[in-house]
C-alpha positions as CSV (number, residue, x, y, z in Angstrom):
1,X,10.6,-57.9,60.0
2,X,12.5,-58.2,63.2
3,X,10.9,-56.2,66.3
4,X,13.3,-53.9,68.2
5,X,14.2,-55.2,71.8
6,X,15.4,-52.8,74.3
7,X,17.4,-54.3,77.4
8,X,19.3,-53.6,79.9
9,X,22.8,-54.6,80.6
10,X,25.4,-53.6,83.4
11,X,29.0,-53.8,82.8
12,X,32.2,-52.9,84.9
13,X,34.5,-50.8,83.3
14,X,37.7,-49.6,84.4
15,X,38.9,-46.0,83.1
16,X,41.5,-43.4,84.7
17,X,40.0,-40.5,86.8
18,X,41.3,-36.7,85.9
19,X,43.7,-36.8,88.8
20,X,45.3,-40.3,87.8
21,X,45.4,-38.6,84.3
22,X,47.3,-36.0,85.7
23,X,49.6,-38.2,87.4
24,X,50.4,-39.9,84.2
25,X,51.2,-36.6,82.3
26,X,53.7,-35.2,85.1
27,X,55.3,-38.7,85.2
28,X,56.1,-38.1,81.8
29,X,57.5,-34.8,82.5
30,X,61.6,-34.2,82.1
31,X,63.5,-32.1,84.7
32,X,64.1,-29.7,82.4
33,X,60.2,-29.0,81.7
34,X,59.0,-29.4,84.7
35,X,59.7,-26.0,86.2
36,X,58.1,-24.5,83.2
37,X,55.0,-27.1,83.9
38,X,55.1,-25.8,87.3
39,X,55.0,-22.2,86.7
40,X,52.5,-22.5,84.4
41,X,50.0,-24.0,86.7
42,X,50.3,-21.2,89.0
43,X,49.5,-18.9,86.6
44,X,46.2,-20.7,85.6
45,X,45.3,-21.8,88.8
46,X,45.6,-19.0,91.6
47,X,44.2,-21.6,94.1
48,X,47.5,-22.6,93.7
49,X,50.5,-21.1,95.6
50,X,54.3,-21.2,96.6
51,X,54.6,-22.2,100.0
52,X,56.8,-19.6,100.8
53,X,59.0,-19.7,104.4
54,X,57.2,-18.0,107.1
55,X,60.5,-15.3,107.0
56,X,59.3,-14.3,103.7
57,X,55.6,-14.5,104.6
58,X,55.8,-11.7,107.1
59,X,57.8,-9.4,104.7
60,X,55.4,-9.6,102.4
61,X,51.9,-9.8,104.6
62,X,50.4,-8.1,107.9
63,X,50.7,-9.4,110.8
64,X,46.5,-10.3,110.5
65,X,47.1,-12.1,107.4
66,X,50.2,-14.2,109.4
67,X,48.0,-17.1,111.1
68,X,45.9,-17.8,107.9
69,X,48.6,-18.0,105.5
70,X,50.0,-20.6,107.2
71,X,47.7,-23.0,107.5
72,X,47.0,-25.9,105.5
73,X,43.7,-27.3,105.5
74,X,43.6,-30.7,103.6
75,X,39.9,-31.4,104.5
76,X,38.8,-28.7,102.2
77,X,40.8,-30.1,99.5
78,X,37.7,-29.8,96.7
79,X,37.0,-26.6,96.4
80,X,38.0,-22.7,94.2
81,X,37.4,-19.0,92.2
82,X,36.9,-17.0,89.0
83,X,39.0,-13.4,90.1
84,X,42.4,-13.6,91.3
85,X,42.7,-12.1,94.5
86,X,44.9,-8.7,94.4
87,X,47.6,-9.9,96.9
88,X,48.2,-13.2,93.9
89,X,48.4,-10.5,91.0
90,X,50.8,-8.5,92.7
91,X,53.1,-11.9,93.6
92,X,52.9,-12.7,90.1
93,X,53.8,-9.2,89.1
94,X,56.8,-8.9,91.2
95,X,58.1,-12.7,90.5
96,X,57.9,-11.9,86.4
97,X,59.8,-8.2,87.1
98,X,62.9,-10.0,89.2
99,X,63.2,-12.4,86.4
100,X,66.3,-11.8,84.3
101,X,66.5,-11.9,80.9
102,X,69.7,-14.3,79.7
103,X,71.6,-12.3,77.2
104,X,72.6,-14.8,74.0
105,X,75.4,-13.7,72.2
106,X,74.6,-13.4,68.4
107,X,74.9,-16.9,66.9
108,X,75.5,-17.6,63.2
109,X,73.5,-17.3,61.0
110,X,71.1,-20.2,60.0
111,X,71.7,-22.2,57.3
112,X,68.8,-20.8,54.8
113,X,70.5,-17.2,55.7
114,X,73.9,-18.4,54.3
115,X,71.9,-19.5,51.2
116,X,69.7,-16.8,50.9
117,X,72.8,-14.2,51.3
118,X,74.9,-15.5,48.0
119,X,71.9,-16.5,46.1
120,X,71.3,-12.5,46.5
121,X,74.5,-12.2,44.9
122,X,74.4,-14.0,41.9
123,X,70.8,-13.1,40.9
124,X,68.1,-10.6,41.6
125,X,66.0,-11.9,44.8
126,X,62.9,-9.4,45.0
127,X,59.3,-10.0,45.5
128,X,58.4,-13.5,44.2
129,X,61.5,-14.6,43.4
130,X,62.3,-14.1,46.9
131,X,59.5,-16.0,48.1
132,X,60.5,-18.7,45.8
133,X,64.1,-18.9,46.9
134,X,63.1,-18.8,50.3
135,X,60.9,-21.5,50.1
136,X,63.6,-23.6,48.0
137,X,66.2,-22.8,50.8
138,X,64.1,-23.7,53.4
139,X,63.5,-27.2,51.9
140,X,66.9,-28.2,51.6
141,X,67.5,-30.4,55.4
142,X,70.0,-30.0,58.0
143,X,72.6,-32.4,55.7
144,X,72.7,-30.3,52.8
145,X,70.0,-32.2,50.7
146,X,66.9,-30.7,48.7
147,X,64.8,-34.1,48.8
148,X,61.4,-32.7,47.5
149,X,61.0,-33.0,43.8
150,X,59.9,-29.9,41.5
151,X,56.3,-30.3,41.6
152,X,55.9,-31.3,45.1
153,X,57.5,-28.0,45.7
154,X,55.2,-26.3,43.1
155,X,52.5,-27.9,45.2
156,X,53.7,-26.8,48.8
157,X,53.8,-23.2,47.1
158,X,50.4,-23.7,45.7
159,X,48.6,-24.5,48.9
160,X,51.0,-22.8,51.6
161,X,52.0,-19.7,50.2
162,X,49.3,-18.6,47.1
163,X,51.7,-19.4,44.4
164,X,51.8,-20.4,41.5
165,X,55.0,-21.4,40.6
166,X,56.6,-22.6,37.5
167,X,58.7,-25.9,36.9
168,X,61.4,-24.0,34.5
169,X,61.3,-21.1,38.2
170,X,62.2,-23.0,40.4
171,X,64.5,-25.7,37.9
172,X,66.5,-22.2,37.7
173,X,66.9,-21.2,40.9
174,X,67.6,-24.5,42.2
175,X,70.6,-24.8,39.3
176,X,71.7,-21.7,41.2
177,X,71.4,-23.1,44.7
178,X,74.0,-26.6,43.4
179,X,76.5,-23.5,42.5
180,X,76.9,-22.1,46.0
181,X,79.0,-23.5,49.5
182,X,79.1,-25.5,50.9
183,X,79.6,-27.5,47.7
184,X,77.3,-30.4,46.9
185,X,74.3,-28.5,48.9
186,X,70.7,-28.3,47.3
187,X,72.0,-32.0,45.7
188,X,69.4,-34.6,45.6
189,X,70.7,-37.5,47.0
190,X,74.8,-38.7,47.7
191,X,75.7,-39.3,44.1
192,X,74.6,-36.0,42.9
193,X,76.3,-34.4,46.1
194,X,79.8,-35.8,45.5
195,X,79.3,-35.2,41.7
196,X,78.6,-31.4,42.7
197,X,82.0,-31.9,44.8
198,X,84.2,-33.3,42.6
199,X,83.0,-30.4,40.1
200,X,84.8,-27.9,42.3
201,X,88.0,-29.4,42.5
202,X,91.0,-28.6,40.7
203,X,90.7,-30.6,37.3
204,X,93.5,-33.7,37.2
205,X,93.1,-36.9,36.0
206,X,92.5,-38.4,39.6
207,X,89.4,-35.9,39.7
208,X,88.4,-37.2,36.5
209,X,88.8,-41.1,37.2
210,X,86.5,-40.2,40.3
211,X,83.9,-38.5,38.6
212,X,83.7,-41.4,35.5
213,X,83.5,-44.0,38.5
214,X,80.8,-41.9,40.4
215,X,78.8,-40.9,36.9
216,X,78.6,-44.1,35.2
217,X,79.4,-47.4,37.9
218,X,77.8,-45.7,40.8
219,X,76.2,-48.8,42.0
220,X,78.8,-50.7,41.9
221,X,81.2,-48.6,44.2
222,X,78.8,-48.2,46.3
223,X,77.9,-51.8,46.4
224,X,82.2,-52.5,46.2
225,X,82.0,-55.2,43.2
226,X,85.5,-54.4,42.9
227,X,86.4,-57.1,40.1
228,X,83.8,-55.3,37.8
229,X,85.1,-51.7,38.1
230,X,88.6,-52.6,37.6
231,X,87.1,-54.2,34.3
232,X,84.9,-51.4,33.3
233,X,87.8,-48.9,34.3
234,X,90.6,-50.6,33.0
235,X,92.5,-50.3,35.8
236,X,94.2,-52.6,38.8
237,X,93.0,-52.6,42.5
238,X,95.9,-50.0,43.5
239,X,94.6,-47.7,41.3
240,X,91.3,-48.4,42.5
241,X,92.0,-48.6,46.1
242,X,93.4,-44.5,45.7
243,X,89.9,-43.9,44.0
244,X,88.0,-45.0,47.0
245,X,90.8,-43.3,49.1
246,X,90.4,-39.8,46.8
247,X,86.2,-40.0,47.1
248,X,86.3,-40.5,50.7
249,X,87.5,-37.7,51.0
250,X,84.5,-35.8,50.1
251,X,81.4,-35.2,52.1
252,X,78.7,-37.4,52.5
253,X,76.8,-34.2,54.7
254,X,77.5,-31.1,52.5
255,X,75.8,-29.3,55.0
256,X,76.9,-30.7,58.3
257,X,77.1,-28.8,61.1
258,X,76.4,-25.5,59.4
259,X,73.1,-23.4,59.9
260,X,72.2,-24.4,63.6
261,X,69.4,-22.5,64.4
262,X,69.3,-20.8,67.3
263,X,67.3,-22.8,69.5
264,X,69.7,-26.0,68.9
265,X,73.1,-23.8,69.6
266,X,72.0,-23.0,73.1
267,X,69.9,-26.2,73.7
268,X,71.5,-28.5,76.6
269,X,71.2,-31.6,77.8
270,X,70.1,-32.0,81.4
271,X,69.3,-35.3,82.7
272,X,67.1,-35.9,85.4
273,X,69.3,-38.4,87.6
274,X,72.5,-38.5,88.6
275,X,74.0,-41.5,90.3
276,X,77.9,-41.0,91.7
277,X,80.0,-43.2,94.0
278,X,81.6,-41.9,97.4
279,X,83.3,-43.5,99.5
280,X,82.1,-47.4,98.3
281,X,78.6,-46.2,98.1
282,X,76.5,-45.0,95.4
283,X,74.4,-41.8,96.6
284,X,70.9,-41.1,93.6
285,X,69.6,-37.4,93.7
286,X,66.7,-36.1,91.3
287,X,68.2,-33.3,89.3
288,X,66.4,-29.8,90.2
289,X,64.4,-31.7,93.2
290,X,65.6,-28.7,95.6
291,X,65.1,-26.0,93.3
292,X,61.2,-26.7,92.8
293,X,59.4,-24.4,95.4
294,X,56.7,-26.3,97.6
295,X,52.9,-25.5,96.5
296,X,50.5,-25.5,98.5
297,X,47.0,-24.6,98.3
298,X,45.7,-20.7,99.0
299,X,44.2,-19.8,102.4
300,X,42.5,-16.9,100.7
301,X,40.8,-19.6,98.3
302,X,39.5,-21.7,101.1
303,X,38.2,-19.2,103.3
304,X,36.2,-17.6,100.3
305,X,34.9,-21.5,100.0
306,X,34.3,-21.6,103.6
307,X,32.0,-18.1,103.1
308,X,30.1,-19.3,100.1
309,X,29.7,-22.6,101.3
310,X,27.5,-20.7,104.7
311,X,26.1,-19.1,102.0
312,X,25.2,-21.9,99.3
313,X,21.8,-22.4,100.4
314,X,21.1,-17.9,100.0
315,X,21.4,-17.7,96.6
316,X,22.0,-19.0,93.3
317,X,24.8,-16.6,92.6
318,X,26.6,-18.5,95.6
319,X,26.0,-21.7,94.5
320,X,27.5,-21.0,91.5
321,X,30.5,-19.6,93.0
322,X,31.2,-22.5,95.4
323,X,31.2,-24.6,92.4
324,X,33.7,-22.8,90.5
325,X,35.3,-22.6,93.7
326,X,35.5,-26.4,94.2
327,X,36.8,-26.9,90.8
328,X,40.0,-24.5,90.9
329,X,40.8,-26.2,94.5
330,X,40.7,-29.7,93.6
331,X,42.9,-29.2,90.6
332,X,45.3,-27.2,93.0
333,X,45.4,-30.5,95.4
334,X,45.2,-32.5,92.1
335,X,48.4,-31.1,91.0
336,X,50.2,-30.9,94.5
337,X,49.4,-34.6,95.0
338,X,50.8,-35.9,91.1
339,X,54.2,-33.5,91.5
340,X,54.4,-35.6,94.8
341,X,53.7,-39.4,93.6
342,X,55.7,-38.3,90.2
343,X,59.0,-37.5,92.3
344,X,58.2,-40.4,94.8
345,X,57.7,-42.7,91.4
346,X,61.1,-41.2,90.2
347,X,62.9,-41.6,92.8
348,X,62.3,-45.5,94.0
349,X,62.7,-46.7,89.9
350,X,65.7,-45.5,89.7
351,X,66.9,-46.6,93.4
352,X,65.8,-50.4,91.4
353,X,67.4,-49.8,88.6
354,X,71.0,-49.0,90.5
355,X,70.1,-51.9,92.9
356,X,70.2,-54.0,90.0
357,X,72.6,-52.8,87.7
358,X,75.0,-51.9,90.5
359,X,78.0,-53.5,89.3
360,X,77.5,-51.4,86.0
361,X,77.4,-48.0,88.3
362,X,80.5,-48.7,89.9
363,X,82.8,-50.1,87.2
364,X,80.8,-48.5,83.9
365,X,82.0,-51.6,81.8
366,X,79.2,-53.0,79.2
367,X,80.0,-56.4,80.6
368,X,78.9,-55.3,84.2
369,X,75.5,-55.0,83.0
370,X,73.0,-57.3,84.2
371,X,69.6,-58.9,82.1
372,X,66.9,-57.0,83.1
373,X,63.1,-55.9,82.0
374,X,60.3,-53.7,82.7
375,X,59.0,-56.2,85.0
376,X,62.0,-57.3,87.6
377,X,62.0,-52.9,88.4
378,X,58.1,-53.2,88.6
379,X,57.9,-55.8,91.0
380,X,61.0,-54.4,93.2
381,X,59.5,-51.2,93.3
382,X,55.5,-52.5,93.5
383,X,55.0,-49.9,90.5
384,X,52.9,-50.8,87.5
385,X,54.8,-51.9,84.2
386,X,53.2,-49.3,82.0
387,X,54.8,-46.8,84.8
388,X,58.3,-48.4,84.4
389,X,58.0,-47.7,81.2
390,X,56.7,-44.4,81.0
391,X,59.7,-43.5,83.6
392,X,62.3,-45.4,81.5
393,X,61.5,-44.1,78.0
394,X,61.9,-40.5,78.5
395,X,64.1,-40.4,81.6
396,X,67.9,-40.3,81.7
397,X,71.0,-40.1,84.2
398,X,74.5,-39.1,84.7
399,X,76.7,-41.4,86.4
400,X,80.6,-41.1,86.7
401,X,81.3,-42.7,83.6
402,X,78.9,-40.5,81.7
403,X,75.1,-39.7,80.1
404,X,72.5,-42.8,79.8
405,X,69.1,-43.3,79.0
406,X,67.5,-45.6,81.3
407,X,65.9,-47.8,78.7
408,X,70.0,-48.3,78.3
409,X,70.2,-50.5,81.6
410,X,66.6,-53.0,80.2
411,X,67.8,-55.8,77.8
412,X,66.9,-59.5,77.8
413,X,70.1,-61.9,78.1
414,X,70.9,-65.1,77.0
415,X,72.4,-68.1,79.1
416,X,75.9,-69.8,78.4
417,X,76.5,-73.4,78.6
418,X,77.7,-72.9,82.1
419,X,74.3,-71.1,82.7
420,X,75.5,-67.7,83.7
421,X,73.3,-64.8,82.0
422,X,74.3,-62.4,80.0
423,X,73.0,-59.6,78.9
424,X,72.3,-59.2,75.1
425,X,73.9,-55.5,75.5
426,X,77.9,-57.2,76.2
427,X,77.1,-60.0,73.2
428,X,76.7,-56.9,70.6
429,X,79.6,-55.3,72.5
430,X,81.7,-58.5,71.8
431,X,80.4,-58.7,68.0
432,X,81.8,-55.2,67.6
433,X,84.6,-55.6,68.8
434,X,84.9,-58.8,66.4
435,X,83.9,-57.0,63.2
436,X,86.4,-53.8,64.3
437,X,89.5,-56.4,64.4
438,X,88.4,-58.2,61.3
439,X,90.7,-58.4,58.5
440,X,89.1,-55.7,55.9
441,X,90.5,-57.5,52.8
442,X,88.8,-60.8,53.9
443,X,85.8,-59.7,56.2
444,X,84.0,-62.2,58.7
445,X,81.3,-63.9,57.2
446,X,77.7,-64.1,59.8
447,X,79.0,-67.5,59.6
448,X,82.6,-66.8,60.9
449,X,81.2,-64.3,63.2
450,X,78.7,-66.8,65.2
451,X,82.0,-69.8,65.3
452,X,83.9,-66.7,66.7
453,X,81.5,-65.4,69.5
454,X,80.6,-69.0,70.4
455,X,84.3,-69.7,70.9
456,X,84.1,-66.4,73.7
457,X,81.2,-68.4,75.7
458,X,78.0,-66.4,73.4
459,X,76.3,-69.1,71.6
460,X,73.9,-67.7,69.9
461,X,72.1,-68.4,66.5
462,X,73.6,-67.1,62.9
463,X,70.5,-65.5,62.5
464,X,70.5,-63.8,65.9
465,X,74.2,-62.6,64.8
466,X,72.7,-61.1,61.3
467,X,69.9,-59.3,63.8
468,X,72.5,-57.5,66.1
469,X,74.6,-56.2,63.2
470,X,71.7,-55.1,62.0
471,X,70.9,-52.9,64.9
472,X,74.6,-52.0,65.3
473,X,74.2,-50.7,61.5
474,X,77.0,-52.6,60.4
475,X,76.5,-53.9,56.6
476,X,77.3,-57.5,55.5
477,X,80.6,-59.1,54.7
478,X,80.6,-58.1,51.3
479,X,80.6,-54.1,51.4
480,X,82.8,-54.2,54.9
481,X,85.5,-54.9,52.0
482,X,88.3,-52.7,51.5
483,X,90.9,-52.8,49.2
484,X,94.7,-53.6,50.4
């Protein structure tokens, strides 16, 4: 049996202290949340404070309280408290009662109301066939679809709610649900949706063509074999060619655009840049920079520091306050000093990115844009890559020719025989455009497609053309086919 060896080894490790931790999570931080970040930490921390001007200072303090309240002293940046001092309760009081309340105007109702409101109508909801309902409703997604089958529903039930439900239950109500409007909702997937459709219409024999071609040859319409459905149909491509036109008609998204809850109707988009152009020149502000207030840490915090610190060596009472005390301070100058580097961070990536992409900013064409990755904007700005990428993945910015993402303005590009570089962004641009013109009776071939773009100066691979389709989410040759 081998003996047990203990030894000693010493190894250099690199992790991220609490305040570059910090830094990281406020870097991440949108405009939009990071008032509500803001305010939160001066609730938690009252060794944190609005540096208020010295006007309001003196409205709201003696004239003993004057000097220390306006002094900042960094040296004593590690230290803090348990009890908020009564002067911070009462600023906190009076900033929550001058707060208004927005008043919303009463929105629709939700989608799962609608439902809930004519199922009601058509059948007794009480008790646990409320709950049931409810719970089918609330299934069914934004679209229109109820995607969960009946027994993972009977599960959900079982585990989330206490009951035991069923299969012929909730088969019944869901019947119900198919009967009500928008039509095709509570369907299953889009055969069963325009099925549920086409049920509603007045009956004719173009309704009735539709429904034979949706019931029984649904994969290939949706596949477009043409040739075999005229066969199978008995009919000629005119005839054909108004089915497709008749089904189109219908809605892929029975429940599209109904329903928003109330949180989506009032949601709005802010970005957290905005880029214009005056006069030749293109002028970067950081949206809400002037509306956050400065912080600053609390004089009444450090001098209590200051008095338990003459006193640390008295008792262990004050030892143990001075601790405490220490901690709430440095996570004050913690905070100050990551709401600093984050806007400072912010602020010289996206002065990069417009350096770079500056033709873009000015004309807003795709073809303006520029190659560029994570690391050209790291080493112009002297920033880490992981930062770059932090700021560029959940950042965006208005310019004058509208709402982008930065990760829009990073792409990799390809060189032309004359050895410009392009970016990949104007390649799928031009491939777009190709496919858009195409003849939709005779549709480009990948093949076609890559003989056509390298005729524009974009050589690039047939397989490389098959990729960027792909990502444009436009199908192959074949099912871009439409009848004449």
């Amino acid at each position: 049996m081998a003996g047990l060896e203990q030894t000693q080894r010493l190894e250099q490790t690199q992790g991220l202290t609490p305040a570059q931790l910090l830094a990281v999570k406020m870097l991440e931080v949108t405009s939009l949340e990071l008032e509500t970040r803001i305010e939160q930490e001066l609730e938690e921390n009252p060794a944190l404070e609005e540096n208020y001007p010295e006007e309001e200072q003196r409205s709201g303090t003696d004239e003993g309280d004057e000097d220390g309240a306006t002094e900042q002293d960094w040296e004593l940046g590690e230290y803090a408290q348990d009890d908020i001092p009564e002067y911070k309760l009462r600023e906190l009081q009076e900033r929550q009662s001058v707060r208004e309340e927005i008043p919303f105007a009463a929105g629709a109702p939700s989608l799962e109301e609608q439902l809930l409101e004519q199922l009601s109508m058509v059948t007794e909801l009480e008790g646990r066939r409320y709950e049931l309902a409810r719970y089918i409703v609330g299934s069914i997604d934004a679209d229109g679809y109820l995607t969960r089958s009946v027994e993972e529903l009977q599960d959900d039930l079982l585990f989330k709610a206490g009951i035991d439900a069923r299969a012929e239950e909730l088969e019944e109500l869901i019947a119900l649900v198919k009967t009500l409007d928008p039509p095709g909702v509570g369907a299953r997937d889009l055969r069963e949706a325009l099925l549920l459709q086409l049920q509603r219409l007045p009956e004719d024999e173009l309704s009735q063509a539709a429904d034979r071609l949706i019931r029984e040859h649904y994969e290939d319409f949706v596949n477009k074999r043409f040739d075999r459905l005229c066969s199978a149909l008995g009919i000629d491509e005119q005839r054909l060619s108004e089915l497709y036109a008749f089904i189109a008609r219908l809605s892929p998204r029975p429940a599209s655009g109904l329903g928003d809850d109330a949180e989506a109707r009032f949601a709005h988009f802010t970005p957290d840049f905005i880029v214009t152009e005056r006069d030749g020149e293109l002028q970067v502000s950081l949206v809400g920079e002037r509306e956050i207030a400065p912080l600053r840490l609390s004089p009444t915090y450090l001098e209590l520091l200051e008095a338990h610190r003459d006193q640390a060596g008295q008792s262990r009472q004050s030892r143990e306050a001075m601790t405490f005390l220490k901690h709430k301070v440095e996570q004050a100058r913690w905070f100050i000093e990551a709401l600093e580097t984050r806007q400072q961070t912010l602020r010289r990536t996206m002065m990069a990115i417009v350096e770079h992409q500056r033709d873009f900013f000015f004309s807003g064409e795709v073809s303006d844009l520029k190659p560029m990755v994570l690391r050209d904007i790291a080493e112009a700005t002297g920033l880490d890559i992981s930062t770059i990428s932090r700021v560029s993945n959940s950042k965006s910015v208005q310019t004058d020719h509208g709402i982008y993402m930065l990760k829009f303005f990073f792409g990799e590009g390809i060189t032309t025989e004359e050895g410009e570089s392009i970016s990949t962004r104007e390649v799928r641009q031009a491939l777009a455009a190709l496919i858009e013109a195409e003849d939709k009776r005779q549709p480009l071939t990948d093949e076609e497609l890559t003989q056509q773009l390298a005729a524009q100066g974009y050589p690039i691979a047939r397989r490389t053309v098959a990729k960027y389709r792909e990502q444009l989410r436009l199908p192959i040759a074949r099912l871009r086919r439409q009848l004449p």
